[in-house]
Phi, psi and omega in degrees: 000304148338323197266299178313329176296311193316302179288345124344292171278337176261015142299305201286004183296294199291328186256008186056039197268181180317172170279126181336060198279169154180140153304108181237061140184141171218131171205154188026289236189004155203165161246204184191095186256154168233130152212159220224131166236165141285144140233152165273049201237161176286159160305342183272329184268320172297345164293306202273345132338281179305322186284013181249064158337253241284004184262349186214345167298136181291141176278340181299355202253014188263187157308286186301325197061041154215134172297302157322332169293000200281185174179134160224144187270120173270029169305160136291119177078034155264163202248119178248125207228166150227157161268133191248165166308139171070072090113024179261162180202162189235169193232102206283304204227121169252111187286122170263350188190134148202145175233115156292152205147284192232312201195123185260152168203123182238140156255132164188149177255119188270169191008212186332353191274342179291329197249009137277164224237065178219161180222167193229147193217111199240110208228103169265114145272138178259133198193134154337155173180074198027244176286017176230217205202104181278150198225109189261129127284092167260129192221093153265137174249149163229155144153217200231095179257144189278355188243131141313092197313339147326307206278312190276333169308316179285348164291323182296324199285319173319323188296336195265299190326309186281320194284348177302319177283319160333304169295323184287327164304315162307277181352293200305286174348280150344276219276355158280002180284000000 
């Protein structure tokens, strides 16, 4: 399994391809999606990347459907919040755990997933990966999900999969500068 990832991260090194995805687990009542980039960022820079939501998150995945509404606290019991029309907002996410750095740990069940009795863990790890930063994304879900997790996992994961790539294009971006 070890050998398969390693030929993974170095396609997408040589070949620039999408971020590496998979469903790797499904069952009953939860999944489990993963997916792993390169950036050309130090581990230090590439956190902040990541907590800068409104600059690489798709506005198609908001409420609002503007990105500039995201806000993330980067904290323990921070908020990754959107702002709505008429003074309304949503609450995506509760940062459970940050190291900058090292580690993001969010709980929430994103888009449709709120409004099943289900919950969600959403974890970017971060690591050296010789001058840049390999970045893991993980998302586990549970609960009383109203869609067959067969059926619902390859979409959550495409939808984490595209905003990922996203993040890695910013990342990048950043770092030629």
């Amino acid at each position: 399994m070890k050998h398969l990832r390693l030929v993974a991260v170095l396609a997408m090194v040589f070949l620039g391809v999408r971020a590496h995805a998979a469903v790797q687990e499904v069952k009953e009542s939860s999944f489990t999606t993963q997916s792993v980039i390169l950036v050309d960022l130090p581990p230090a820079a590439a956190y902040r990347a990541v907590i800068q939501l409104p600059k690489w998150w798709d506005p198609a995945h908001t409420w609002s459907g503007v990105a500039k509404n995201l806000t993330l606290e980067a904290k323990a019991g921070g908020c990754f919040c959107e702002r709505l029309a008429e003074g309304g907002s949503v609450q995506h996410a509760r940062v459970v755990f940050a190291q900058p750095g090292k580690l993001l740990r969010l709980d929430g069940a994103f888009g449709p997933l709120q409004d099943m009795a289900a919950t969600g863990v959403l974890t970017f790890s971060l690591a050296p990966d010789g001058p840049g930063t390999r970045i893991t994304l993980t998302y586990r879900v549970s609960g009383a999900l109203t869609m067959d997790a067969v059926k619902l996992a390859p979409g959550v994961d495409q939808v984490l999969s595209s905003q990922f790539d996203r993040l890695r294009s910013y990342a990048n971006s950043r770092a030629r500068r």
